[in-house]
N, C-alpha and C positions, 0 to 999 in steps of 0.2 A: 492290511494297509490302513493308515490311519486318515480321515479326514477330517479336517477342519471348518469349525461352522463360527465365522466371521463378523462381526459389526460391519455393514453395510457403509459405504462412502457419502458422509451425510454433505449438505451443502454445507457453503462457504458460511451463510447465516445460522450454522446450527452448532455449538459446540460438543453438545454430549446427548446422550439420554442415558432413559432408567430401564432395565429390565422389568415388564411389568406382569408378562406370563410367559412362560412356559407349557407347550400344549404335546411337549413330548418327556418323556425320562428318563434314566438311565434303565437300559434292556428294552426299551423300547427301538421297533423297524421303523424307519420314517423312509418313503418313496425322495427322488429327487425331483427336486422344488414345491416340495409338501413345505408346508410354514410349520418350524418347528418352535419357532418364540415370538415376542412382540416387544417390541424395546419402542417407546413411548418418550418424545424427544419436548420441545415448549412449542411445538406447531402441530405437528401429527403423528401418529401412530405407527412406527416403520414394522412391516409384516418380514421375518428374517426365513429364509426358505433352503432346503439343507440342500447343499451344492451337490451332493450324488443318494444312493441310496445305501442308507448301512444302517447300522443297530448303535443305539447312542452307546457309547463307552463313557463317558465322563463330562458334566456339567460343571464350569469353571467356575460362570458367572450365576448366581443365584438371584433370585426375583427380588428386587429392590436394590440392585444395586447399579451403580453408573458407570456407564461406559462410553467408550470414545470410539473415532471409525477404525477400522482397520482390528479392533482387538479381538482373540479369541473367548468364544461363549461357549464350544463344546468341541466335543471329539465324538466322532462315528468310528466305529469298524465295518470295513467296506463290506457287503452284506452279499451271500449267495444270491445266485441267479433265481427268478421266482420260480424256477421252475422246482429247485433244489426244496427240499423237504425241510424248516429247520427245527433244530436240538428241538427235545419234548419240553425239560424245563433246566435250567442250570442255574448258581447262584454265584452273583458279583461278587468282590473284592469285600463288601459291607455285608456280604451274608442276607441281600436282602433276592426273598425269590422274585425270578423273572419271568415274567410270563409272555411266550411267545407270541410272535402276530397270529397263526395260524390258532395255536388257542383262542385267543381274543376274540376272532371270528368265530369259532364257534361257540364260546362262550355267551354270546351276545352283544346287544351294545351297551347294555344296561351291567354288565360286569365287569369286575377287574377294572375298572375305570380310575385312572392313576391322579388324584387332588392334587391341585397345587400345592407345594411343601407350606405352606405358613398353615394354608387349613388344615392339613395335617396334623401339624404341630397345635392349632388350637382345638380339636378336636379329641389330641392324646390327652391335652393338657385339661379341659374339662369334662372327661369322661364319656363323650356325646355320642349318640347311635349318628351315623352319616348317614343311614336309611331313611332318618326322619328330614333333610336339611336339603330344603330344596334348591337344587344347581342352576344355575347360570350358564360354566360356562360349555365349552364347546364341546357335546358328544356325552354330558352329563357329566363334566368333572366340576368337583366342588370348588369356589375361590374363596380365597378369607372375606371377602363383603358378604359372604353367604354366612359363612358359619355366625361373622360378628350381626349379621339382621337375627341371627338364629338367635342368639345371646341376650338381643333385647329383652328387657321385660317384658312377659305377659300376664296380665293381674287378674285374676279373679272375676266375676263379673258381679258389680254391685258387691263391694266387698265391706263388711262394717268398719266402720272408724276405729283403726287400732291393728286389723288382724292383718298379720305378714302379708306380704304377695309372692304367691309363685312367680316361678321362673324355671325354666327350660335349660337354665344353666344349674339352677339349686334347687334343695328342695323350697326353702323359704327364705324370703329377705323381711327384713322390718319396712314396714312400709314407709315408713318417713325413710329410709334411705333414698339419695338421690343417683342413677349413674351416668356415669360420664365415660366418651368411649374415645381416645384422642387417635386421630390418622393421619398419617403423612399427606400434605398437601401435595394435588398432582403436577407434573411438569408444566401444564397446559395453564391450571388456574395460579402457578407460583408464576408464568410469563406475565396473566393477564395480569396480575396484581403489580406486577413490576415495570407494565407498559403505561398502568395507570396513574401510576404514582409519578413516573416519568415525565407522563403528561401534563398534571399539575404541576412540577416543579418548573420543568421547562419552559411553558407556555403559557401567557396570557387569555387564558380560558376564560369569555362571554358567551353568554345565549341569548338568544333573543325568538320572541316568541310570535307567531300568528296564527289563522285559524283560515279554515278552507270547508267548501259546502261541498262537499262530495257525491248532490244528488245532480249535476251533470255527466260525472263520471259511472256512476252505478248507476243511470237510464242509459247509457252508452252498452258500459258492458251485457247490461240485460238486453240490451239491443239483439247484440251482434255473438252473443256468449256463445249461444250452441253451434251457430254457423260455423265460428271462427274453433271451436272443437271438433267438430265432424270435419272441417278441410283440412285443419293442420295438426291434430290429434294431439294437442296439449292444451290443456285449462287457462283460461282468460282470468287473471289476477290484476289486482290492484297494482302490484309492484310494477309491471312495467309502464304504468302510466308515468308512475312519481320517477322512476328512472330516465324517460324524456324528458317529462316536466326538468329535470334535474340537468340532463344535457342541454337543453334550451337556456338556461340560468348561469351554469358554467360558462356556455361561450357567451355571455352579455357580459363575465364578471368572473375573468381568467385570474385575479389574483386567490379568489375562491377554489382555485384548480393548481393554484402551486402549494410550494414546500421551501422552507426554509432548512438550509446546509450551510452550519458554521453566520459567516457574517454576507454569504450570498443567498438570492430569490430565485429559487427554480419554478420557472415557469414549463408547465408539461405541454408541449404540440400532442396531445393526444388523451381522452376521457377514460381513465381506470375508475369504475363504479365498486367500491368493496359493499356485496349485501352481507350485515351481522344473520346469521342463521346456529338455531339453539342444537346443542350436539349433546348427547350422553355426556363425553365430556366439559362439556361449557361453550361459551360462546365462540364462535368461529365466524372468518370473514371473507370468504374465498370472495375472487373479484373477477367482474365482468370486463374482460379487455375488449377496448377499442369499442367503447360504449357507442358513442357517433356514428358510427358503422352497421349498427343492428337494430333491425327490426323488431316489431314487437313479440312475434313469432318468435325470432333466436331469443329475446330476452327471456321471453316465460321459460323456455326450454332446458336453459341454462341454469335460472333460477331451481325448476324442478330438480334436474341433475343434481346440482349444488346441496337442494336440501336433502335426496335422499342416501349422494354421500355421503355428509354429514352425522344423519343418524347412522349406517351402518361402518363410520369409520375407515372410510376411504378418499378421504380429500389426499389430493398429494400435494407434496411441498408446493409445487408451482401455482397449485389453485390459490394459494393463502398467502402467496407473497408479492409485494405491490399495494398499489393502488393508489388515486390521488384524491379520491373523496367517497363517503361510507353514507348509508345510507339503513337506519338501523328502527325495525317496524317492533316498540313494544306492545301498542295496540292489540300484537294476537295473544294477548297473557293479560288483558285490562284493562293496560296503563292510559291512565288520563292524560297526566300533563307529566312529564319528566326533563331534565336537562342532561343532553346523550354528552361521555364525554371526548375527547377525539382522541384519534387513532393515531399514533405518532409514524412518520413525517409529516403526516397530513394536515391540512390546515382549518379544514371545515367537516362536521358531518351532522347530519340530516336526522332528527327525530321523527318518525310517524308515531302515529296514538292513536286509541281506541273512537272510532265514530257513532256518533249515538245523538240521538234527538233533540236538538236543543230550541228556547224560542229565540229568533232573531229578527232584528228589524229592517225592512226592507221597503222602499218607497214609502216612510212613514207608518208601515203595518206591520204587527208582529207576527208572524209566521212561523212558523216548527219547519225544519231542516236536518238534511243529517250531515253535523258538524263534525274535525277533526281539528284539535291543535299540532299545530307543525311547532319544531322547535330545529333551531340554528345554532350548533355549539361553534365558536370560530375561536383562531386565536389573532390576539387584536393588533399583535405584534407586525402582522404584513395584511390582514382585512380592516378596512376601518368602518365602522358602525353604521355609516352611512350606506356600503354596500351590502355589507351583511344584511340593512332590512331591507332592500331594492332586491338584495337576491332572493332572499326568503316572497315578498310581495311576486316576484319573477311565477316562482313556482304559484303560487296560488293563485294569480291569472291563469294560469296553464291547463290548470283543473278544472276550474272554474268555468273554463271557455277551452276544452279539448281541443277544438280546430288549430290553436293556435300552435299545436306538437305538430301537427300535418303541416302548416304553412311558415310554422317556423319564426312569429309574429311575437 
């Protein structure tokens, strides 16, 4: 019996994706709803999981290529019961040997580990031991990001002016040679770059910039930090100040919280917060619904979640779609002063930046603080300048005088 292993039914917002691994092969047993591929769309990561249990017979769709919902990616043969003993060894239609599940297991897990076909291929192609080339991905199979970091140069140490450089791929190169390694740009950052560029064209994109003392909020948190950790078992962060601070500002200056649609102004009944959070694969915006609603507790909570799906590549479609205003912290990577740009339908979003000692004037005296510039990126086409810095001034009362999130002032 033969079965069919499918492209998942993507949403309405998603047209395609890319095949981007394959964690199973041909002669390979995969159990039912084990993830046998990963097909990689311009929002996130779809895990594809083999609809029953059987032995791969045939791979359609090959790693880099695009597919659409509903298409076939492979074919299983429905697989004996486990109790069934299977064949010792046998060889496919390609002549290539198969090695059993029951071998595998006792082989180890460190053997017979089946690479991704590209590293393969770059592997035949430059001669390369695979013993030496440290794996990634899952269960110790090699992916071609492995083998091409393998491939870099490595030079000699202190080498004289003139003499070759080793390399791991040759024996020598001249050293004035330069390399150059080109990769296909991934689904995720060919979105970002095309949400960006959208955004400039579309929109009349202003920033505007202010500055906030952040040492009443960090006597605050250092107040209440461990309390508010030992009763509610998540860590007290900055961000869900600036995300009240941010709901307090919105509802004074609801054009800041719409969208433009065609030659109409949507104005949203309701606070979608998108926090930007850095992902292996690039930047990602999953959004806090029904911001107005949530305490600070659910905020941090969420945020946490948020980020540690992010790094292990589990946001789903619903987390990353929406939102009516972004709120994007480069502060944890340096950044001083930057202009964030928005997020399209969106009409405003939120720069944080790095806070750091600055001297500032205060009742005639100069005084050390620790400062933060805020930046405002709006578009000016439905916010007029005049709210935009009322909004921005908004939040930095906010912080500046925390009470004013509890009373709402």
């Amino acid at each position: 019996m033969t079965i069919e292993v499918k492209v998942p039914s993507f949403p309405e917002s998603v047209s395609d994706g890319v095949v981007t691994e394959w964690h199973k092969q041909v002669g390979d047993l995969v159990e039912e709803d084990e993830v046998i591929v990963d097909i990689e769309t311009d929002k996130v990561v779809f895990e594809v999981p083999a609809p029953q249990r059987g032995i791969v017979q045939e791979i359609l769709e090959p790693e880099g290529t695009t597919v659409v919902s509903g298409q076939v990616l492979a074919r299983l043969d429905k697989a004996p019961a486990k109790s069934s003993a299977p064949a010792d060894v046998e060889a496919n239609n390609d002549n290539r040997k198969v090695i059993t599940h029951t071998e595998q297991e006792k082989a180890g897990p460190h053997k017979d580990v089946l690479n991704a076909p590209a590293a393969e291929k770059l592997i035949r192609e430059h001669n390369l031991d695979a013993q030496q080339i440290t794996a990634s991905g899952r269960d110790g199979r090699i992916l071609k990001e492995d083998v091409l970091r393998f491939l870099q140069p490595s030079p000699v140490s202190d080498p004289e002016p003139g003499t070759p450089v080793a390399t791991k791929a040759e024996e020598a190169v001249v050293a004035m040679d330069r390399v150059q390694k080109r990769v296909p740009m991934t689904r995720l950052r060919a979105r970002i770059a095309e949400r960006l560029l959208e955004a400039q064209h579309n929109a009349a994109i202003l920033t505007t910039f202010n500055e906030v003392n952040m040492q009443p909020v960090m006597d605050l948190r250092a107040r209440y930090r461990e309390q508010f950790e030992k009763e509610h078992g998540v860590r007290l962060g900055f961000m869900s100040f600036f995300v009240k601070a941010a709901i307090e500002a919105l509802k004074q200056f609801p054009d800041v919280n719409a969208s433009i649609d065609g030659d109409d102004i949507v104005y949203h009944g309701f606070i979608d917060i998108g926090i930007a959070v850095a992902s292996p694969r690039g930047l990602v915006v999953p959004i806090l619904r029904d911001c107005e609603q949530l305490n600070m507790v659910e905020i941090e909570s969420q945020v946490a979640r948020y980020v540690e799906q992010a790094r292990d590549g589990k946001l789903a479609i619903e987390d990353i779609t929406g939102g009516t205003f972004t709120i994007t912290n480069g502060g944890v990577f340096g950044s001083l002063l930057s202009t964030p740009i928005l997020n399209p339908p969106q009409s405003a979003i939120l720069g944080m930046h790095k806070t750091q000692p600055r001297a500032v004037v205060e009742e005639g005296e100069i005084v050390v603080r620790p400062m933060m510039y805020l930046a405002l990126s709006y578009d000016h086409r439905i916010i007029d300048g005049q709210a935009a810095v009322r909004f921005l001034v908004k939040i930095k009362e906010c912080l500046e005088d925390p009470a004013r999130i509890l009373l709402g002032v």
